[in-house]
FIVOKOL-387935 format. One record per residue (C-alpha): residue number from 1; residue in three letters; x, y, z. Coordinates in Angstrom, 2 decimals. Each point is the difference from the previous one (the first is absolute). Layout:
REM FIVOKOL-387935
R  nr rest      xx      yy      zz
R NUM  ala       X       Y       Z
...
END
This chain:
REM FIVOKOL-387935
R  nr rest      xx      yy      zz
R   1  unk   55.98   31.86   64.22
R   2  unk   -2.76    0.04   -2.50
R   3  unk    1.82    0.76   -3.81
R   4  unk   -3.33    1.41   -1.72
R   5  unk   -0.67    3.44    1.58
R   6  unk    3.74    0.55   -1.61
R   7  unk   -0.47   -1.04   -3.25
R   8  unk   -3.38    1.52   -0.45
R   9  unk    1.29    3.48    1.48
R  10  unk    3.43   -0.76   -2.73
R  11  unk   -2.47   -0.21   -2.60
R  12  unk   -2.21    3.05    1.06
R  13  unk    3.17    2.19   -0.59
R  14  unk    0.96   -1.90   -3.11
R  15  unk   -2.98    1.35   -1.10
R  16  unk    0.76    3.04    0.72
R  17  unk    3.63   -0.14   -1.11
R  18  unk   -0.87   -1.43   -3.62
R  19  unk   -2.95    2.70   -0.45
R  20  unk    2.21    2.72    1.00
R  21  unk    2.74   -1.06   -2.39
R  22  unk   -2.06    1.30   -2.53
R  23  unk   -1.44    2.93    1.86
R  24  unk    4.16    0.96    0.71
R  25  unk    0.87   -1.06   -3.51
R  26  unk   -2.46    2.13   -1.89
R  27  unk    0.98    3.12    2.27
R  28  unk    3.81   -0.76    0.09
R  29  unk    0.70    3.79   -1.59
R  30  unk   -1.92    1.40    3.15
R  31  unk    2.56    2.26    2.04
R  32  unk   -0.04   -1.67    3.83
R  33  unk   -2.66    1.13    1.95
R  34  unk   -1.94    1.13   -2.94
R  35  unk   -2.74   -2.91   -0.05
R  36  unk   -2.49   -0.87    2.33
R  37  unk    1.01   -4.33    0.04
R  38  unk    2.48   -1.77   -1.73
R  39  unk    1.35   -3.27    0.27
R  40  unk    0.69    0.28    4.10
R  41  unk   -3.33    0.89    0.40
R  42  unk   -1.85   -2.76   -2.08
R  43  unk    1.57   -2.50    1.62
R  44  unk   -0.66    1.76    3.64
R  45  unk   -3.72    0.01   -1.28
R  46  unk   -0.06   -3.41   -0.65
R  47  unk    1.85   -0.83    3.36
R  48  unk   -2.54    2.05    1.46
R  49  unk   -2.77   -2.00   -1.01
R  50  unk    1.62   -2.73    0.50
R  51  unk   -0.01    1.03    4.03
R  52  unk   -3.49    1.55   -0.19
R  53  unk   -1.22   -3.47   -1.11
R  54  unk    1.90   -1.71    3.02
R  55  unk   -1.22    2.49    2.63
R  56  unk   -3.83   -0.75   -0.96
R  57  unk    0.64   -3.74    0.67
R  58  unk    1.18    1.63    3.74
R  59  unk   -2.06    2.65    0.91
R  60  unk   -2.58    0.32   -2.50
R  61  unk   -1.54    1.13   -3.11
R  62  unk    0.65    3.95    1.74
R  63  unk    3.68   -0.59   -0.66
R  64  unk   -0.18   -0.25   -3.49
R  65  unk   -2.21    2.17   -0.81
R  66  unk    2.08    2.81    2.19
R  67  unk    2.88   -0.71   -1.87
R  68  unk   -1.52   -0.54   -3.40
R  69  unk   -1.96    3.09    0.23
R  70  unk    2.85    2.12    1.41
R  71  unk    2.21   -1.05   -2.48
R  72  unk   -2.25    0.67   -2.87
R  73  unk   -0.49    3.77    1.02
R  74  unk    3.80    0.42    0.60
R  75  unk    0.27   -1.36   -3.46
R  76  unk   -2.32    1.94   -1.55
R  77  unk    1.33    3.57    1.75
R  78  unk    3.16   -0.79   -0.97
R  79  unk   -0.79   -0.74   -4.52
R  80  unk   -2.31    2.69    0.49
R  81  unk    2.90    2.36    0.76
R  82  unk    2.22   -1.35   -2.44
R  83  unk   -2.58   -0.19   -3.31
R  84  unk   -1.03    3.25    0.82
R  85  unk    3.92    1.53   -0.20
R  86  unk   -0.07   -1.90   -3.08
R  87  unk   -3.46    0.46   -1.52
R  88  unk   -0.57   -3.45   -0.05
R  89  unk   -3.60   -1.33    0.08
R  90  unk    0.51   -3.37    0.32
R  91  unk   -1.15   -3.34    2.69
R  92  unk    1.92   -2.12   -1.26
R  93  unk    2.90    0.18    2.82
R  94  unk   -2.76    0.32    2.93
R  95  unk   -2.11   -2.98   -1.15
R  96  unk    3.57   -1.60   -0.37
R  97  unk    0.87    0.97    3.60
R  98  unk   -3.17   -1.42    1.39
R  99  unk    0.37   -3.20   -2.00
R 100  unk    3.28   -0.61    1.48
R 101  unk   -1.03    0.43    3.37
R 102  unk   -3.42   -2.30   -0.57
R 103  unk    2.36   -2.28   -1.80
R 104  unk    2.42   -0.07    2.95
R 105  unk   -2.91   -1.31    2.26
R 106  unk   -1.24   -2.39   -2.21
R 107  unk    3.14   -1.42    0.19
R 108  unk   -0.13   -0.85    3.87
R 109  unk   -3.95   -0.55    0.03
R 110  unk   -0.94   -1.54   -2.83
R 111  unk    1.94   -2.03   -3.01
R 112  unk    3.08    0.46   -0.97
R 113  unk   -0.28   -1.23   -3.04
R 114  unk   -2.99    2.59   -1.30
R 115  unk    2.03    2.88    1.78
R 116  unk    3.64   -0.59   -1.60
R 117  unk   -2.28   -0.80   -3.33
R 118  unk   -2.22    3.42    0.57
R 119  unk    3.95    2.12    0.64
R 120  unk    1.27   -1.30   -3.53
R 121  unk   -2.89    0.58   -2.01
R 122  unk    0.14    3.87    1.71
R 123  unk    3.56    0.47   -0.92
R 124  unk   -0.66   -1.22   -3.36
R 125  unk   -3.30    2.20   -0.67
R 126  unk    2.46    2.96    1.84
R 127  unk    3.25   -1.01   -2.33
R 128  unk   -2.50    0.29   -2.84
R 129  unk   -1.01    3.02   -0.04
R 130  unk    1.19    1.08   -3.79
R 131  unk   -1.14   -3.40   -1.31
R 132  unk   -2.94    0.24    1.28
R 133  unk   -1.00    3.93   -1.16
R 134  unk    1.88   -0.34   -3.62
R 135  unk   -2.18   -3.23   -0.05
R 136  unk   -3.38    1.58    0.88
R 137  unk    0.64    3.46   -2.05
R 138  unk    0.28   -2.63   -3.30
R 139  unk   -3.20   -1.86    1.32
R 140  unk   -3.01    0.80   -2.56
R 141  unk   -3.75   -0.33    1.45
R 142  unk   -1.20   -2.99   -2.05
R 143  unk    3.24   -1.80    1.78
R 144  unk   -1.03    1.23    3.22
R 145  unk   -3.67   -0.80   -0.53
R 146  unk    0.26   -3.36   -1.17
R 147  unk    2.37   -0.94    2.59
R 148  unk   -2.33    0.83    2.78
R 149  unk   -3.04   -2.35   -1.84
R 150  unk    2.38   -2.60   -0.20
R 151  unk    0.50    0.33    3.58
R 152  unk   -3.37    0.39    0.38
R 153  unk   -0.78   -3.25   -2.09
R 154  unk    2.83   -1.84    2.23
R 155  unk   -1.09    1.23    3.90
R 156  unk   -3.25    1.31   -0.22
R 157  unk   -2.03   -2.24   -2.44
R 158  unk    1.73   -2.99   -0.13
R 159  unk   -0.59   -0.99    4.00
R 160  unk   -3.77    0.64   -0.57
R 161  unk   -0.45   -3.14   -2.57
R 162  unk   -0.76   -3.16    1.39
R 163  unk    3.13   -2.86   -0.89
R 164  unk   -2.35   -3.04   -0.97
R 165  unk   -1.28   -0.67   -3.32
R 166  unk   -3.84    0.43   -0.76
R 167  unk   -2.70   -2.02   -2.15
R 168  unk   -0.10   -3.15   -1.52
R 169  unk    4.02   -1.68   -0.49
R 170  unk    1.51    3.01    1.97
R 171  unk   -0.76    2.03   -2.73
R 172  unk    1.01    3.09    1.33
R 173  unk    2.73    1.34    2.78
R 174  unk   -0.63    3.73   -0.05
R 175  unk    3.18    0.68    2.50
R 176  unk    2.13   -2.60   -2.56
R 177  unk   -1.28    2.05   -3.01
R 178  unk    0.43    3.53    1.39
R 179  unk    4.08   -0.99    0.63
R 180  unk   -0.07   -0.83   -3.52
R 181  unk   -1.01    3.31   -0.57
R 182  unk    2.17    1.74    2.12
R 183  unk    2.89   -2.27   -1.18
R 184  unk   -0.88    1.52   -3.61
R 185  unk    0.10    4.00    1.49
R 186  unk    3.40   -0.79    1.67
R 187  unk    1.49   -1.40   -2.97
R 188  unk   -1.00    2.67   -2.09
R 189  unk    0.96    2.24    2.77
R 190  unk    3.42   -1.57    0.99
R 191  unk    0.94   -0.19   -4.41
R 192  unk   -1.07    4.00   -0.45
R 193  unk    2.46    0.92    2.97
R 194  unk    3.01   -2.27   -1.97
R 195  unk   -0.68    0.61   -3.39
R 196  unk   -0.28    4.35    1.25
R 197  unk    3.60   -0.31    1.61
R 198  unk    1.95   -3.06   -2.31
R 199  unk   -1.91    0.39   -2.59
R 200  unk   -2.35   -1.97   -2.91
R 201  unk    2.75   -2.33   -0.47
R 202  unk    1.74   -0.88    3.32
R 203  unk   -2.70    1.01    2.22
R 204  unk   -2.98   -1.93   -1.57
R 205  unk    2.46   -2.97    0.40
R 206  unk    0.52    0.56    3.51
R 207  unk   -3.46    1.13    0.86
R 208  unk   -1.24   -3.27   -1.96
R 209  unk    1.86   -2.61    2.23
R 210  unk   -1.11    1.19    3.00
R 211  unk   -3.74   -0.27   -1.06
R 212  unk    0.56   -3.08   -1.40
R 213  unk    0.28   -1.54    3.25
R 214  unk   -3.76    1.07    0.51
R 215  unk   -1.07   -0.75   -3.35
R 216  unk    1.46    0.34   -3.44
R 217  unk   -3.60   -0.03   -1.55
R 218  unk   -0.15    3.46    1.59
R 219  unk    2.97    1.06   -0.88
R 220  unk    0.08   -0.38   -3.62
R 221  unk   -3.35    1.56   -0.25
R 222  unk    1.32    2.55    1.51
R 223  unk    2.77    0.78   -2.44
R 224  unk   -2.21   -0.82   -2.87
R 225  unk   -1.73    3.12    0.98
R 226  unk    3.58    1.66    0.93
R 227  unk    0.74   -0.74   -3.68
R 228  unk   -2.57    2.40   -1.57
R 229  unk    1.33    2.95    1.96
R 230  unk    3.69   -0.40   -0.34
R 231  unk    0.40   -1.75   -2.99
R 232  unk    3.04   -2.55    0.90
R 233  unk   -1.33   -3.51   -1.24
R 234  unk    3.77   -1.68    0.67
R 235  unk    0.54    1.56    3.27
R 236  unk   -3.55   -1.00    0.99
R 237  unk   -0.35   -3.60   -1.71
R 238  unk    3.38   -0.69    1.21
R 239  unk   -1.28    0.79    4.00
R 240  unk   -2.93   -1.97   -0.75
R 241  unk    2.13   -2.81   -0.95
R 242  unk    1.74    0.31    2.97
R 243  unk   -3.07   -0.24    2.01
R 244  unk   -1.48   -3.15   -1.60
R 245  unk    3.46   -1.57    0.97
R 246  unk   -0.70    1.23    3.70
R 247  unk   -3.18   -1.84   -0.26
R 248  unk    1.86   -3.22   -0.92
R 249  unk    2.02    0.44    2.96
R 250  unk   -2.62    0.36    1.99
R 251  unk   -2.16   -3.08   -1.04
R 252  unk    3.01   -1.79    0.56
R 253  unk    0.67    1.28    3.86
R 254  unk   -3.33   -1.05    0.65
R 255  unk    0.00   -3.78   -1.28
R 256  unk    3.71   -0.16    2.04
R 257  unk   -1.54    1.54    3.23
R 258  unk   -2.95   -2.66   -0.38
R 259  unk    1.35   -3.14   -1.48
R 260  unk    3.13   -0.03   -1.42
R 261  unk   -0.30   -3.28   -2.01
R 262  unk   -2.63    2.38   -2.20
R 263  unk    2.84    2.75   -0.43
R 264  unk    2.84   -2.48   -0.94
R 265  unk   -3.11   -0.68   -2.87
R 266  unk    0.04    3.36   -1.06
R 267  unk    3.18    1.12    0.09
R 268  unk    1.06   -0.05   -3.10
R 269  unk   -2.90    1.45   -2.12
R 270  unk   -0.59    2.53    2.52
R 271  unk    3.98    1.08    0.31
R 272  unk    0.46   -0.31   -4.07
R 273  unk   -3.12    2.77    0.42
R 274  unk    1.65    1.97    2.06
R 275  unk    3.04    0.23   -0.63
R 276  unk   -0.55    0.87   -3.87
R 277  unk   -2.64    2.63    0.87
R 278  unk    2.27    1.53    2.05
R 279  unk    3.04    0.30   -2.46
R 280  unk   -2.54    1.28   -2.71
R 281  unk   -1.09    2.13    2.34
R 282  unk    2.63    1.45    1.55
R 283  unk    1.83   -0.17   -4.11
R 284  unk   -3.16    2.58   -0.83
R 285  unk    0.28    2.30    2.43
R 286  unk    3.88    0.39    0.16
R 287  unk   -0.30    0.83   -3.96
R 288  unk   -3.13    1.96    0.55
R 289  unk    2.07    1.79    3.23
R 290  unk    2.95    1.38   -1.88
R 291  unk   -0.95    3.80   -0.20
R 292  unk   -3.46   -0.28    1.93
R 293  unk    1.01    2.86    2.55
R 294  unk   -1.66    2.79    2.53
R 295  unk   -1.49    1.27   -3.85
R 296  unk   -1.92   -3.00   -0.58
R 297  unk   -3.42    0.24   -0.28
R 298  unk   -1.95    0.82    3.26
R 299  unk   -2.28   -3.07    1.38
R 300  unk   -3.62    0.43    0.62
R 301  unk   -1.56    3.22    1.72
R 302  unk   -1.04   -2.14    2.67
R 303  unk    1.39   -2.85    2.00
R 304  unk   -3.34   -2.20   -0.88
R 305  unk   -3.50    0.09   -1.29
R 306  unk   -2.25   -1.28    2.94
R 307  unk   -3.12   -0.46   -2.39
R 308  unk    2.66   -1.83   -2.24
R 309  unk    1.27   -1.82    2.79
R 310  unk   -3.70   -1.07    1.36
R 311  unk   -1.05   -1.36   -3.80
R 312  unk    3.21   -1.99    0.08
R 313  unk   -0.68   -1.30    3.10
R 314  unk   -3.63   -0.71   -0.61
R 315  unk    0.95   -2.38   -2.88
R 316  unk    2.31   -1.35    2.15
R 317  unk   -2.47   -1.04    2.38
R 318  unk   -2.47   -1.04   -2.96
R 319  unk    2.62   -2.98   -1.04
R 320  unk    0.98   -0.64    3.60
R 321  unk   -3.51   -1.13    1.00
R 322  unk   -0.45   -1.26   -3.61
R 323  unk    3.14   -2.22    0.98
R 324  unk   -1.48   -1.24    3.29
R 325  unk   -3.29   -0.66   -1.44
R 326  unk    1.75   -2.82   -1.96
R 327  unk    2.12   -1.26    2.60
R 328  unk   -2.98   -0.58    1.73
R 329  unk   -1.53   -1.71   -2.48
R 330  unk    2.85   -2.40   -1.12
R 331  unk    2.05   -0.18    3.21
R 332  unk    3.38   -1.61   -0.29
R 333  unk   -1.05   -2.19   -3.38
R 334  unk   -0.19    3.30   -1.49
R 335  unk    3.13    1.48    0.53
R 336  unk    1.27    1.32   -3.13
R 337  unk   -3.20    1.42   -1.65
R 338  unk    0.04    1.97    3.50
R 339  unk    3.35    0.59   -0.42
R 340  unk   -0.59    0.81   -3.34
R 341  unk   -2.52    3.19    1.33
R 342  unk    1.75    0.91    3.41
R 343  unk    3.38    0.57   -2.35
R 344  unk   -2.19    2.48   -1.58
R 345  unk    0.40    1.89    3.12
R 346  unk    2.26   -1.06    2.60
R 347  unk    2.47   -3.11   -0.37
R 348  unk    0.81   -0.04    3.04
R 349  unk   -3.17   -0.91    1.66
R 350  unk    0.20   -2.85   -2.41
R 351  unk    3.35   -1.21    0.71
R 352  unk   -0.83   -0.07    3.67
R 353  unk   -3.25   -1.75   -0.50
R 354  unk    2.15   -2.89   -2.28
R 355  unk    3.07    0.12    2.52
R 356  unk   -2.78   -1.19    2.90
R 357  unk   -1.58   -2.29   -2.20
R 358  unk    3.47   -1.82   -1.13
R 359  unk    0.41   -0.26    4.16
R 360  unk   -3.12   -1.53    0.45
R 361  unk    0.59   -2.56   -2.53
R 362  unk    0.03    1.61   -3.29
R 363  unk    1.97   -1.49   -3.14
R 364  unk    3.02    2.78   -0.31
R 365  unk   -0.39    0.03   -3.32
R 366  unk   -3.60    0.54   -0.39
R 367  unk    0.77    3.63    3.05
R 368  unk    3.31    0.93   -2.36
R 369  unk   -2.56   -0.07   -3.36
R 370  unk   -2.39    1.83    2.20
R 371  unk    2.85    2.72    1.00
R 372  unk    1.44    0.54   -3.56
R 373  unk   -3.48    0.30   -1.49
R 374  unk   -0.74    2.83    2.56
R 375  unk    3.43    1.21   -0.75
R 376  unk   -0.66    0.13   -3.67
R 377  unk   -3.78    1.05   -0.27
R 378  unk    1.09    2.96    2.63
R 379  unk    3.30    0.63   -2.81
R 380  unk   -2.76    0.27   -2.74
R 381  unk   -2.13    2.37    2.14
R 382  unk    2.28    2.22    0.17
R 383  unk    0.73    0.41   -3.48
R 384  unk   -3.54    0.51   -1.04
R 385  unk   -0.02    2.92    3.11
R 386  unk    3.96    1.11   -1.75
R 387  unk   -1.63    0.12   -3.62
R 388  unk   -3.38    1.08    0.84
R 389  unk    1.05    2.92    2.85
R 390  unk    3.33    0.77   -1.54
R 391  unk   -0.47   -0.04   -3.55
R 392  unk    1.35   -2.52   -2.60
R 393  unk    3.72    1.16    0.51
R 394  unk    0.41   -0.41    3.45
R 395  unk   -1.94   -3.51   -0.14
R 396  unk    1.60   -0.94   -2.58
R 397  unk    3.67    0.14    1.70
R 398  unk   -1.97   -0.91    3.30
R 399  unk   -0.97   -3.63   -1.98
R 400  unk    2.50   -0.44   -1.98
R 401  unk    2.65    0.00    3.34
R 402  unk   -3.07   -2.08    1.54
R 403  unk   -0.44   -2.16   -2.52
R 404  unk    3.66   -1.02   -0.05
R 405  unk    0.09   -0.76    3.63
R 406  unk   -2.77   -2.50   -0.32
R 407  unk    1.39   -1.58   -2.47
R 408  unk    3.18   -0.66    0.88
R 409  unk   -2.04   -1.25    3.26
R 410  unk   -2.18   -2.40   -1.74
R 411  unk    2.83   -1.60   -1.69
R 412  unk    1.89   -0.55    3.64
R 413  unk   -2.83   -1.12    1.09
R 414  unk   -1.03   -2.49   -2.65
R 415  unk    3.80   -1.52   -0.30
R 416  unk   -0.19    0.38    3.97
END
């Protein structure tokens, strides 16, 4: 005897039993009798499906949609009856209902995967009810509107660029640039969110070594302007530091992903980096934390400045097709003036372009100058953006931490 009809029809009224768990559990106080479906009849609704599904494989399409349709007005009768006893206006437990019976024959027709998947995300959205309504009564419209351009940016615009570089060298990727850009809105984005619920101190930290995994370029530009608003230069230059120790990190991964002889190289310098940016960074803001609380100064009105964003971006895209202009020009016997420009923007592009040139044949210590120059001019880039965006105290704790790291670096890497 075939073993799958069973399991699918088990998990059609798991479905329904884990759905109406939370249906029972939210109207546990209800005398018996006194609500329409509870936890019984979730999990019936889900079994039901379940069947529906495996009588249209039998007899046809009519089966299911006899069943489906007859349970869905039985349904219906029945919360209408209740919610009007209890002047209730809501859908909610009806679109629930049909859910769980849809769910329950997805579950015997289709994949079990997406319909087990589909059941917990509608317990959680049902289990989060108060969440979810505290969360949207606090939401202001600037958050709301810029979270639907950066959506916008990310499904809508993004899949209408073309993904190959234009003009002479590659000069331009449009689709590479735009992520850029939307990589700068979500960072902004993702810091606002921390920094409004931790805090200047804890939650710029946070916010900052998430985005540094994108690009830390972005991210200290981003609390450079940050800076001007709430006025926490440690907190801020201390998350910054942080970041540019992310961005160590992350040159390294790269060279140990693609040739490992190049990492064991750069170890040193780029872990000395690293590691001392992040204990001066993490030093700043735990001093800077100690009374920043819910009364600390509110971060900017809006989650990001698109027209800020798209400048930003634009010189991005200026240096990056600067930067490929050259390494067209030179090719491989040019490697560190072009590393010397890309770092300007992006190190990583660099460090990938020197880890495939050390495989190919390369001297390792010609790619590991090439890395730590990219490394360094992107280091100095960002303290011109801390000073010039931020103001002079800011960049000045910004390049003092910075300038520290990279010289404890250079000395590893000179007695290396």
């Amino acid at each position: 005897m075939a073993v799958e009809p069973f399991e699918r029809l088990g998990l059609a009224l798991a479905i329904g039993f884990l759905i109406g768990i939370e249906r029972g559990w939210r109207a546990r106080d209800v005398t018996e009798g006194g609500r329409a479906a509870g936890l019984r009849t979730y999990a019936l609704s889900g079994l039901l499906g379940g069947v529906a599904g495996m009588l249209s494989q039998t007899l046809g399409g009519w089966a299911m949609s006899t069943l489906g349709l007859s349970f869905a007005t039985a349904f219906i009768l029945f919360k209408q009856r209740e919610q009007r006893d209890d002047n209730d206006y809501s859908a909610t437990a009806v679109v629930a209902g049909l859910l769980t019976f849809g769910l329950g024959a997805l579950a015997v027709l289709g994949d079990e995967r997406v319909a087990a998947a589909a059941a917990v995300a509608v317990a959680a959205l049902l289990a989060g009810k108060e969440v979810l309504h505290t969360w949207l009564k606090r939401l202001t419209w600037p958050e709301l509107r810029d979270a639907l351009v950066l959506l916008a940016m990310t499904f809508v615009a993004l899949p209408l660029l073309p993904n190959r570089p234009f003009g002479p060298y590659g000069l331009v990727n449009f689709a590479e640039l735009w992520v850029l850009t939307i990589a700068m809105a979500a960072i902004s984005f993702v810091a606002y969110a921390a920094i409004k619920v931790w805090g200047p101190a804890r939650g710029a930290l946070l916010a900052s070594a998430a985005g540094a995994l994108i690009s830390s370029t972005a991210v200290t530009f981003y609390l450079a302007r940050l800076q001007k608003e709430v006025s926490k230069p440690l907190a801020l230059a201390g998350a910054a530091l942080v970041a540019g120790a992310i961005m160590a990190v992350r040159l390294g991964a790269i060279t140990l992903a693609l040739w490992p002889p190049l990492f064991w190289s750069l170890s040193a310098p780029l872990g000395v980096f690293a590691a001392l940016s992040t204990v001066l960074g993490l030093g700043a803001t735990v001093f800077a934390s100690s009374g920043d609380a819910s009364s600390s100064p509110s971060p900017a009105k809006s989650p990001f400045e698109l027209a800020l964003v798209l400048k930003f971006a634009l010189v991005l895209g200026v240096i990056m097709a600067a930067s490929r202009v050259a390494a067209g020009l030179y090719g491989p016997s040019g490697l560190l003036p072009v590393a010397a420009l890309g770092g300007l923007v992006d190190a990583d592009a660099v460090t990938l372009a020197a880890a495939r040139m050390t495989a190919g044949g390369m001297a390792i210590g010609v790619a590991g100058q090439a890395v730590l120059l990219a490394a360094v001019v992107d280091s100095f880039s960002k303290m011109v953006i801390a000073c010039v965006v931020g103001g002079w105290r800011f960049g000045g704790l910004y390049s003092t931490g910075t300038l520290l790291a990279l010289g404890a670096a250079a000395g590893v890497w000179r007695w290396a």
